[in-house]
N, C-alpha and C positions, 0 to 999 in steps of 0.2 A: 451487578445482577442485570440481567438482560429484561428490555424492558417492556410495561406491559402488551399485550396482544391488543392489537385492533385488525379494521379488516384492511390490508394492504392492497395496491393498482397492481393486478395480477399484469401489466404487460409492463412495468418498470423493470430497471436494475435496481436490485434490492439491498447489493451488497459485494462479498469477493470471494469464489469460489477455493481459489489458491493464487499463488506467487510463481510464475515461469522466469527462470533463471537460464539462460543462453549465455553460453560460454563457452572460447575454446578450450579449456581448462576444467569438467565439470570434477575430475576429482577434488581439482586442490581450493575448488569452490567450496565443495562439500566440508573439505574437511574444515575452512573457516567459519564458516557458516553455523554449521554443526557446532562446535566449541564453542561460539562465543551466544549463540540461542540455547543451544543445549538442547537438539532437534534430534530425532531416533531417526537412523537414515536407514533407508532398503535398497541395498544396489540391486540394478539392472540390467537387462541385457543391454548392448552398445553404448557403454558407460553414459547409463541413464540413473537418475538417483531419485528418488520420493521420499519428501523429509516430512515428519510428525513432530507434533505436540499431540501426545494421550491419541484421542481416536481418531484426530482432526488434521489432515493433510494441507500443510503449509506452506509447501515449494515443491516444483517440480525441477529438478538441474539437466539440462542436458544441452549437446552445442546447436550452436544454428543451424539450420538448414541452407543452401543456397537461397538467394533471397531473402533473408528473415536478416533482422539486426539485433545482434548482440546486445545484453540486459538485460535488465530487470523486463517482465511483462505484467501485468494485474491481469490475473481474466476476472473477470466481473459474472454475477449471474444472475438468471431473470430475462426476464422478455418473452416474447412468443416463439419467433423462429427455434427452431429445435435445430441442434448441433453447434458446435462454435465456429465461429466469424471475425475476422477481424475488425476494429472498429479505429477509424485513422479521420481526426481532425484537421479537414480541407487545408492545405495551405502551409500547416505546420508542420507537418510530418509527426505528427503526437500520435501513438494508439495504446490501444491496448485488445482485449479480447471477450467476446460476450458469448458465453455459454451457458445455457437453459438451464445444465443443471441445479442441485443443492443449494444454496449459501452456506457459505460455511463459517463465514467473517461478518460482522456487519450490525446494523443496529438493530436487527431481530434475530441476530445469534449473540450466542454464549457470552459472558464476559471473557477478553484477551488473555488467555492466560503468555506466560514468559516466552517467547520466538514465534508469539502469534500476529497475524497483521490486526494493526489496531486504527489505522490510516488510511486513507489514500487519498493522496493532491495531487492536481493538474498544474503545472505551471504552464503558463501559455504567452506570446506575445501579442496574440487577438483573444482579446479576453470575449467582446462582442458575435465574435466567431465561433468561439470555441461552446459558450453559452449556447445558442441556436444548434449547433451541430449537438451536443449531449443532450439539451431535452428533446429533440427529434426522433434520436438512435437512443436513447437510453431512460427517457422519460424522467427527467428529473427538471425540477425548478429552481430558479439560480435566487439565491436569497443573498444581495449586494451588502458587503461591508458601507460601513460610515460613507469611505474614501473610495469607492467604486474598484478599487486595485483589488478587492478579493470577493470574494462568493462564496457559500456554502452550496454544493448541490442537495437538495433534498426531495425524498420521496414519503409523501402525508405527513410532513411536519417534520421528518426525519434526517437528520444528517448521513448523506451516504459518502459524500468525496468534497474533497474541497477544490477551488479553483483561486491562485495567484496570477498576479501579471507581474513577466517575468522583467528581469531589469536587461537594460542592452549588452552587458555580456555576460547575464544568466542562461543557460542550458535549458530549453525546454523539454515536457515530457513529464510522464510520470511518476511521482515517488510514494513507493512503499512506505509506510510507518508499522514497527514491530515493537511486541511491547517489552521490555527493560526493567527489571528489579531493582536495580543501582545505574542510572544513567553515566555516572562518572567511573565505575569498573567497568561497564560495559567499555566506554569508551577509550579503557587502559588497556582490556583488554584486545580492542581488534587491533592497538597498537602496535599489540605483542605479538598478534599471530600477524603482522607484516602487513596491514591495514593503515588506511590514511584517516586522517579529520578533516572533514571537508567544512565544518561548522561544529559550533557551541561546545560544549553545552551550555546551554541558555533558554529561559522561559520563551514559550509559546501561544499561539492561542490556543495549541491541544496539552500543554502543559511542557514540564523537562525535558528537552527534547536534542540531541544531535542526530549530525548527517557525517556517517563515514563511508568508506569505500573499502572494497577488499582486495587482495591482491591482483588484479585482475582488472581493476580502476573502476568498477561497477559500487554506483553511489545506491546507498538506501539511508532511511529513517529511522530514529528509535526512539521511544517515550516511553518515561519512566513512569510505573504504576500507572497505565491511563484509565485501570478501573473499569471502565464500560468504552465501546466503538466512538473515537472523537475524542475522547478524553475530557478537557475539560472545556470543549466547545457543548458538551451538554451535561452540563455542569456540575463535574468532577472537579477538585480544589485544583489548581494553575500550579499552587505552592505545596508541597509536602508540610502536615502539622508539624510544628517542632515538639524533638523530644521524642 
């Protein structure tokens, strides 16, 4: 259930409006994509696709532009400026996108239902950097694991994106988490539709969690029943009850 109302920092990011998907390939994106979330697609003109879960728009697929870099994007929403923006972590080449409108993902939306984003983490190798750059541009406060290697970003107490530091030959950059009925089909499944395992399945701090890739080598996240935004960083069980 989504959780109770208080009054939120109207000029934060609050949350994740949807999922932009850049690819040379947006069909054969779509159609894995689609199968293994189980997303209602609406093609569009210039093989452009807007994927659903019920009323709620969860990816947008189309290819790059010149200039633009292929991937996964978050746009995020919230803030003041009106219209979207890019938002690009000095140094790392990390971004993502911040557009005013709706949230549609987040700790003050709906609970995740199944091919809904239920995540979102920074891996970064300036973690000192990358902190100062997002409460800046995004107004969020870095709340430091034990081991100073991780952070929760939060807005009034709230978990909105997590922040890792990344190992010397981890990938920086942003990753999606989508939420998973059965983590270990899921992860049979995007095998089948020609999809890689980039990790786990294996416990997390948002709970059962792997990282695959789709045809196309574009890595995302998935957690199994994460229940509420964060999963079990606000504390959702880590473990499935047995039985």
């Amino acid at each position: 259930m989504p959780q109770e109302n208080v009054r939120v920092n109207p000029t934060a990011v609050r949350g994740v409006r949807r999922l932009e998907l850049l690819t040379p390939d947006p069909a054969r994106s779509v159609e894995f994509h689609a199968d293994l979330h189980g997303w209602v697609v609406l093609a569009q003109a210039n093989d452009r696709f807007s994927c659903w879960v019920g009323e709620r728009r969860t990816a947008h697929v189309r290819r790059p532009r010149p200039g633009e870099r292929a991937g996964w994007h978050i746009v995020f929403g919230g803030g003041q400026r009106r219209g979207p923006r890019t938002l690009t972590d000095d140094g790392s080449g990390l971004h993502a996108i911040l557009d005013t409108g709706r949230v549609t993902h987040g700790p003050w939306a709906p609970e995740p239902r199944e091919g809904e984003p239920c995540w979102a983490e920074l891996v970064t190798a300036d973690p000192a950097r990358s902190d100062a750059y997002w409460a800046a541009n995004a107004g969020w406060d870095a709340d430091p694991g034990d081991d100073q290697a991780n952070a929760v970003y939060q807005v009034d107490g709230r978990a909105v994106a997590g922040r890792r530091t990344a190992a010397t030959d981890h990938a920086v950059g942003w990753i999606c988490y989508l939420a998973s009925p059965d983590i270990v089909q899921s992860v049979q499944r995007a095998v089948e539709l020609g999809g890689r395992v980039q990790s786990g399945p294996g416990f997390t701090s948002v709970g059962h969690t792997a990282v695959v890739s789709c045809p196309d080598g574009f890595s995302h996240a998935m957690v199994e029943n994460p229940g509420i935004w964060a999963g079990a960083l606000t504390g959702q069980p880590a473990i499935p009850p047995a039985g």
